[in-house]
VOMI-613261 format. One record per residue (C-alpha): x, y, z. Coordinates in steps of 0.05 Angstrom, whole numbers, padded with zeros to 5 digits, always signed. Each point is the difference from the previous one (the first is absolute). Layout:
<nodes>
XYZ...
</nodes>
This chain:
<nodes>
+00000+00000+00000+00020+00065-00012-00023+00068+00030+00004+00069-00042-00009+00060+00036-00002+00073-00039+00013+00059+00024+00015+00075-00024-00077+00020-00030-00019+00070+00014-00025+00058-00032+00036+00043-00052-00005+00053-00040-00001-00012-00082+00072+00007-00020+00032-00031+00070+00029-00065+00016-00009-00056+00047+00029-00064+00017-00030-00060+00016+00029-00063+00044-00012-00070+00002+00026-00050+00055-00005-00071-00006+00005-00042+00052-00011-00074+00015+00039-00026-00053+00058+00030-00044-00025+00023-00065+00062+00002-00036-00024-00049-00050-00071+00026+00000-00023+00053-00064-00035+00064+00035-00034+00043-00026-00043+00070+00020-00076+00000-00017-00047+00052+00011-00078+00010+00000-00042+00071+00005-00074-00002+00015-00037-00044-00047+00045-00021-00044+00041-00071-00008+00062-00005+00034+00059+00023-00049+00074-00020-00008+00046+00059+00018+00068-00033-00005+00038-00066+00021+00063-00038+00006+00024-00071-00016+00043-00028+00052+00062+00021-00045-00024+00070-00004-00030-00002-00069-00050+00056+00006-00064+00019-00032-00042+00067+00003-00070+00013-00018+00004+00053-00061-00034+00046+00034+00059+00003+00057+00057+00001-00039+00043+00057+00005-00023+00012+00066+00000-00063+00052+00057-00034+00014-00005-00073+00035+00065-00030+00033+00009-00060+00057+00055-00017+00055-00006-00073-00011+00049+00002+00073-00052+00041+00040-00058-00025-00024-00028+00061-00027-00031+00034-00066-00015+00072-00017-00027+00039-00047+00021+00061-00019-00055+00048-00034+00014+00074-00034-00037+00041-00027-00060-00023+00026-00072+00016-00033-00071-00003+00030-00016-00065-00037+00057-00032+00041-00051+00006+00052-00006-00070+00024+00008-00056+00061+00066-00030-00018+00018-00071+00007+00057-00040+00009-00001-00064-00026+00043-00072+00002+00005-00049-00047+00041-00067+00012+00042-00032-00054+00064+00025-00041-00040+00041-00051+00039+00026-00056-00055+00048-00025-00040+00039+00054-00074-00013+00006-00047+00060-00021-00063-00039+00025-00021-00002+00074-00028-00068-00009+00069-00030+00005+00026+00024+00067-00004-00029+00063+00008+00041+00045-00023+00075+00013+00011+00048+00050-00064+00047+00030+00014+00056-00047+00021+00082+00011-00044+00053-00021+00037+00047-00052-00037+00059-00011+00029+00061-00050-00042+00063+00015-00007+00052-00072
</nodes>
């Protein structure tokens, strides 16, 4: 079992930045893919970014540019940098878990297994 925890949600201004944490714990997720998800108010849950246990990544196109995702295999921890940020960023972000030595990063959230509670993100205009 594994247990995500996020942290680093707030509110921001359109323009600012904010970073976003994830710590596992339970089990080391060195060999796990991870990825961020997020999901505003009626709508599906989205993929925002990810990263394959050899830090392959992968970024939703509307993202790129701006978020950055990076892991410290060692510490057990993910983050995710975001820039730039816009009001449709607006969102409860997700960390997510996925066992297995992927070599591409999942986009779907069907194929994780494990998710953390979520951080509200929310960019003021």
């Amino acid at each position: 079992q594994v247990q995500l925890v996020e942290s680093g949600g707030g509110l921001v201004q359109a323009g600012g930045s904010l970073r976003l944490s994830c710590a596992a714990s339970g089990r080391s997720f060195s060999n796990y893919a991870m990825g961020w998800f997020r999901q505003a108010p009626g709508k599906e849950r989205e993929f925002v970014a990810g990263s394959t246990w050899s830090t392959i990544t992968n970024y939703a196109d509307s993202v790129k540019g701006r978020f950055t995702i990076s892991r410290d295999n060692a510490k057990n921890t993910m983050a995710l940098q975001m820039n730039s940020l816009k009001p449709e960023d607006t969102a409860v972000y997700y960390c997510a878990a996925r066992t297995g030595l992927m070599v591409i990063v999942p986009t779907s959230h069907l194929r994780y297994d494990y998710w953390g509670q979520g951080t509200q993100v929310t960019v003021s205009s």
